[in-house]
N, C-alpha and C positions, 0 to 999 in steps of 0.2 A: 043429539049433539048439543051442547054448552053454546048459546049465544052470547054475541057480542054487540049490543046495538048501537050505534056511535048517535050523536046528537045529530040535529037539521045543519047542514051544510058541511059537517066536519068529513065527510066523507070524500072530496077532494084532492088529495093528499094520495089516498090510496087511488085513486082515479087514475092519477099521474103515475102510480106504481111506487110510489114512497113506502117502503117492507115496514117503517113504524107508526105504533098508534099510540099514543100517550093517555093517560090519565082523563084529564081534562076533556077529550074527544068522547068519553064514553056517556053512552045515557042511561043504558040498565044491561046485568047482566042477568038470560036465563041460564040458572043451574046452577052449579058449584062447580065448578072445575078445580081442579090442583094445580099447583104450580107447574109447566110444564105439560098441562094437558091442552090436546089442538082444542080450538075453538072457533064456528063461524062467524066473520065478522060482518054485518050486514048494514046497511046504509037507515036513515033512521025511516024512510017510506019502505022498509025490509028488503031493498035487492041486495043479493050475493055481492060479495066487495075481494072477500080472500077466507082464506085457513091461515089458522093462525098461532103456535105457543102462546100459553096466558103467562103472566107475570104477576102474578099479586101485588110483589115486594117494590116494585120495581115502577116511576115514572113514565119508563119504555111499557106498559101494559101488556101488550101484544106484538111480537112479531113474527113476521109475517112467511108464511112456508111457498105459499103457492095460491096467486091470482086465480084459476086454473079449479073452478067449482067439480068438474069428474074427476079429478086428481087426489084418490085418497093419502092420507099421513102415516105411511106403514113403513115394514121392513125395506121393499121395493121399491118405494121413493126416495129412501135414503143412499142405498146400493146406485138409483140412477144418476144422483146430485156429485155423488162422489164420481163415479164412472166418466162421469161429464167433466168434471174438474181435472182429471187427469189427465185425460186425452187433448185438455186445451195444452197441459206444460207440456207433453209429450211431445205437440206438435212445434210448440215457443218456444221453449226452455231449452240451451243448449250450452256446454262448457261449465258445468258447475255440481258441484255433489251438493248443496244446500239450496234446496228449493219451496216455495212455499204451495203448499197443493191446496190449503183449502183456507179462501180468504174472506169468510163470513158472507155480508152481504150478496157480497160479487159474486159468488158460487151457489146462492139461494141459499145457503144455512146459516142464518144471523145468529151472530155470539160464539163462530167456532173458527178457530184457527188453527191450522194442522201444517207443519216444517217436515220435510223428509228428508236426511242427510244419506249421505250416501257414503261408507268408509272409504276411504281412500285405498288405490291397488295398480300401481305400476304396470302389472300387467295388462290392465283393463281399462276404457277409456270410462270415461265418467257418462251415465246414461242413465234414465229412470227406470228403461226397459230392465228387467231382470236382475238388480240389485241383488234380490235375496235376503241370506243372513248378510249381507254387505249395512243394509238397510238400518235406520231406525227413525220411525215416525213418534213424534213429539206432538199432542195435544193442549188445547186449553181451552175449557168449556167454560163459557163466560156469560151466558144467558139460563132460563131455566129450562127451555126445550129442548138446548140440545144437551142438558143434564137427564133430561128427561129420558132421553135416546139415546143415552152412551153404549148401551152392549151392540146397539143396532148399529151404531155410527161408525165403533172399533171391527165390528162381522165386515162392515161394509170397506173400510179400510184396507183391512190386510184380504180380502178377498182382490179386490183389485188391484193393489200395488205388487202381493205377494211377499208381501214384507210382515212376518209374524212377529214383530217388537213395535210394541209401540208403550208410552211412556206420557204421565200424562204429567203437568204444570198448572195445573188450575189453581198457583198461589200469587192471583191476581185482585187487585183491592176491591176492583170490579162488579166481582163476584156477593160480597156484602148489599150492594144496591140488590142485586138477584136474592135477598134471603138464604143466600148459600156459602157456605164453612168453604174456605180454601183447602185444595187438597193436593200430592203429589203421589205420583206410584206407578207402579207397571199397572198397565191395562192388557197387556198382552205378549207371550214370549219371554224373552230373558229381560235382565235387567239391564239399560246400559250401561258400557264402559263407563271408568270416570272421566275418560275422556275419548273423544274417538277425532281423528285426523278426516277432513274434507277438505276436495282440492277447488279451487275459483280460479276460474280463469287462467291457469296454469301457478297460482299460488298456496298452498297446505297453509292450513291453519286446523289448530286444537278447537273443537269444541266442547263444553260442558252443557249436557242436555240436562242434568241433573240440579245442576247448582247455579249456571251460565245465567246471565240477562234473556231474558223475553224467554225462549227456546231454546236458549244455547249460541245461538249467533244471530249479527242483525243481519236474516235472507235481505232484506231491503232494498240493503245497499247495493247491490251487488253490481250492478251496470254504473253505476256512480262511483265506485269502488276500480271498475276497467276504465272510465274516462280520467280519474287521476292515473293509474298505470300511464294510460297514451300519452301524457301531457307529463310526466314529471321530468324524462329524461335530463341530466345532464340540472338538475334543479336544485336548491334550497327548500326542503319541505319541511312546515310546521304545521302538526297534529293535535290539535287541542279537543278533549272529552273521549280521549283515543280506546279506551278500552283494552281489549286484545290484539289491539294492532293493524286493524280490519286497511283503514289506510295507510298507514305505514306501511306492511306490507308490498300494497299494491304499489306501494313509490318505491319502493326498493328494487322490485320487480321489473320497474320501467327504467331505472338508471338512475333515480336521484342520486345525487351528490351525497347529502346528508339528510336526516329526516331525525328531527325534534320531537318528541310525545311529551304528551301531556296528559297525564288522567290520576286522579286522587283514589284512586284502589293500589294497594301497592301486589295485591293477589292477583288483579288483571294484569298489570303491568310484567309479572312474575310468567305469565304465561306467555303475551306478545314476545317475549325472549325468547321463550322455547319455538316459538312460530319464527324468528331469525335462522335460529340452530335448526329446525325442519327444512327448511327452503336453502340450506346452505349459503345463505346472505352472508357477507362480509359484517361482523355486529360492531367495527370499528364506522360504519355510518351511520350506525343508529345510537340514538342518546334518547334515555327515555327518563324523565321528571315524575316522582310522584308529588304533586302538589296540586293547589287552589289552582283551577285554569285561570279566575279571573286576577287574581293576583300575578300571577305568573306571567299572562302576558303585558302588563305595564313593565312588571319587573325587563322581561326582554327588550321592551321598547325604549326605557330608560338605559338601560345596557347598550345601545346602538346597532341589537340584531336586527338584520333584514331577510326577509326571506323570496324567495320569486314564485310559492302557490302554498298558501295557507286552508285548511280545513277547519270548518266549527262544524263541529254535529255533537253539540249537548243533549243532554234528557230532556225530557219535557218538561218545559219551566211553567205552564198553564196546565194543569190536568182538568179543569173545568175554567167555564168564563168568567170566574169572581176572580179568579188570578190573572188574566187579563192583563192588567195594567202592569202589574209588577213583572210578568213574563216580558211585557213588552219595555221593557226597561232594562232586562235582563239581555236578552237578546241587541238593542244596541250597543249595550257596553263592549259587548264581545267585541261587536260587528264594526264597531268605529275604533279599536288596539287593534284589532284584524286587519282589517283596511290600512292603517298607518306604520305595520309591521312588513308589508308589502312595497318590493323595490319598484320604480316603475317598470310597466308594463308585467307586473306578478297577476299571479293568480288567485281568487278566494272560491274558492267553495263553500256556501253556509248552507245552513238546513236549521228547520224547524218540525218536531213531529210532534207537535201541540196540535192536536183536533182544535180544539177554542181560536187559535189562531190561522184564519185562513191566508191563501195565497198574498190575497191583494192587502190584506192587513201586514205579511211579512214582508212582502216588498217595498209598503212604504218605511216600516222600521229601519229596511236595509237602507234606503236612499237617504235616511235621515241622518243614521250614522257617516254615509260617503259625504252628506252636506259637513256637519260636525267636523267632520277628519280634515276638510278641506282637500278632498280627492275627487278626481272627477274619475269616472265608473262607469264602463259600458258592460249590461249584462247583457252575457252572449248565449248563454242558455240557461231556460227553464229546468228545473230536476225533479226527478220524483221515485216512486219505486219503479219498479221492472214488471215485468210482462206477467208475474205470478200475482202481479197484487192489480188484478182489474178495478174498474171503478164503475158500476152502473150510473148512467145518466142519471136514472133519477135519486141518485140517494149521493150526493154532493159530501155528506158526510164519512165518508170512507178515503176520502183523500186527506190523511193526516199527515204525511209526509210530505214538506215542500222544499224546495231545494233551489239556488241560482246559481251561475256560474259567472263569476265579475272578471272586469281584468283593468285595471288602471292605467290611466294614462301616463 
């Protein structure tokens, strides 16, 4: 077996069960491994530490399969990693055809993310049990292990789900740090629709597994997506970085009044439409903008619109910590026309899905902006993803997604 020997002290990190080992932690390796071949990593007096994917290409060096020294890296560990991961949504996950089944870290397989939609059918309630040809699981292999293990990881897939499509998305930038070409394609089964219909929370939306952001939709939001439902009724909603309508939707759903979009793809916006005409929404409440969010909402502000629950959920303005500052910059400007767009006692929902920027980094942005605005702002809730995107203790980097819920006085 390929060792791994980390330097004197560096070993701590994985003590704590931290799945990565970087570069700089290493002291010698025995063997040659290939990119994507397990390897032991062992503490620098030689105790067992973990198994582990090697990385050549890649900062991230090694990560980490299984603590777990009799636990060999075969077909069988992978069938178990998945088995395991479904049975936790099986037992969480409820009201929704777009779920996310395998969330890297959280589920022991770092660098792979796997979304299962589930087509939409009147006759049938929305369940992961038994989908079938209903089904289609969506990949993205984003480290070099589990490129390593793709025929085993896709066996392991559709053997548990039962779902014989699966489709894969690895044309993430990501992947380059990994030494590895972007690719897209069937893995498995037929090819997907161009577009297939899943229901949330009693709302239909189109997704594009092929072409769509991330996977095709953001699973993320999805319980964040039912608390604006609960709270829009009888409301003013403005949607800014709106996409396909993911919120919008869910305001329409709940009663808003009117609901404002905002997103600068005029092809997203083309489909949010079709998601009105699906759900039989009245499309005389909905106004949808293709423009600059940021320009856009001074322009509303100067204009004299008010709204009573406003949403920011932009891309990620940090993709690494040297953008930092300009993200953070970014994120007030919204944050403080957001806030000043809001009637009293409105509502904001902002979000941040920049890894670089953590919790307590976005929240003082946020407060900075409610200083700025001259608003005072009590958050009422914390937000984040849903119950398919676990977080292990020890690996603090997995919660990329941060989210509050304000409401002014």
């Amino acid at each position: 077996m390929n060792t791994v020997t980390l330097k004197p002290s560096k070993e701590k990190s994985l003590l704590r069960r931290h799945p990565w080992v970087y570069a700089n932690a290493i002291d010698r390796v025995d063997g040659k491994p290939a990119p994507g071949a397990t390897v032991l990593v062992r503490a620098h007096d030689g105790r067992f530490l973990a198994r582990a994917a090697w990385s050549p290409h890649s900062q991230i060096r090694a990560r980490v399969w299984s603590f777990d020294e009799n636990e060999p890296v075969d077909h069988a560990f992978f069938k178990r990693r998945v088995q395991r991961a479904l049975a936790h949504r099986q037992a969480m996950v409820r009201g929704t055809g777009a779920v996310r089944l395998i969330f890297g870290e959280a589920d022991g397989l770092p660098g792979l993310i796997v979304d299962y939609y589930i087509a939409d059918d009147a006759t049938n309630p929305v369940a992961l049990a038994d989908a079938g040809k209903r089904g289609q699981i969506v990949c993205q292999f984003m480290a070099a292990g589990v490129e390593a293990w793709k025929d085993a990881i896709v066996q392991a897939l559709t053997g548990a789900t039962g779902c014989p499509n699966v489709y894969e998305r690895s044309d993430v930038s990501i992947r380059q740090k990994e030494g590895l070409d972007q690719t897209t394609g069937v893995l498995a089964g037929d090819a997907p629709p161009e577009t297939m219909i899943v229901s949330e929370n009693g709302v239909r939306y189109h997704v594009d597994v092929r072409n769509g952001h991330k996977t095709g939709f953001y699973v993320d939001q999805r319980d964040n997506r039912a608390l604006v439902q609960d709270l829009s009724n009888d409301r003013d909603v403005l949607n800014c970085f709106c996409y396909t309508g993911g919120f919008s939707l869910a305001a329409l759903k709940g009663g808003a009044k009117r609901v404002v979009s905002i997103d600068s793809s005029g092809e997203a916006l083309a489909v949010a439409k079709q998601n009105v005409a699906a759900n039989g929404f009245d499309a005389q409440r909905a106004t949808w903008l293709d423009a600059d969010a940021f320009k856009t909402l001074r322009r509303l502000y100067d204009d004299g619109e008010r709204f009573d629950l406003v949403v920011l959920d932009p891309p990620k303005f940090a993709p690494s910590r040297e953008h930092v500052d300009r993200a953070a910059r970014a994120y007030k400007d919204i944050n403080l026309t957001g806030l000043k767009l809001l009637r009293p006692g409105g509502l904001l929902f902002t979000y941040s899905c920049s890894g670089a920027i953590d919790a307590e980094l976005f929240q003082k942005i946020v407060a900075g902006a409610a200083a700025d605005a001259r608003v005072d702002a009590r958050i009422l809730k914390r937000l984040g993803a849903g119950v398919d995107h676990p977080l292990l203790t020890a690996f603090p980097e997995g919660e990329y997604l941060k989210g509050l819920l304000l409401q002014t006085a």
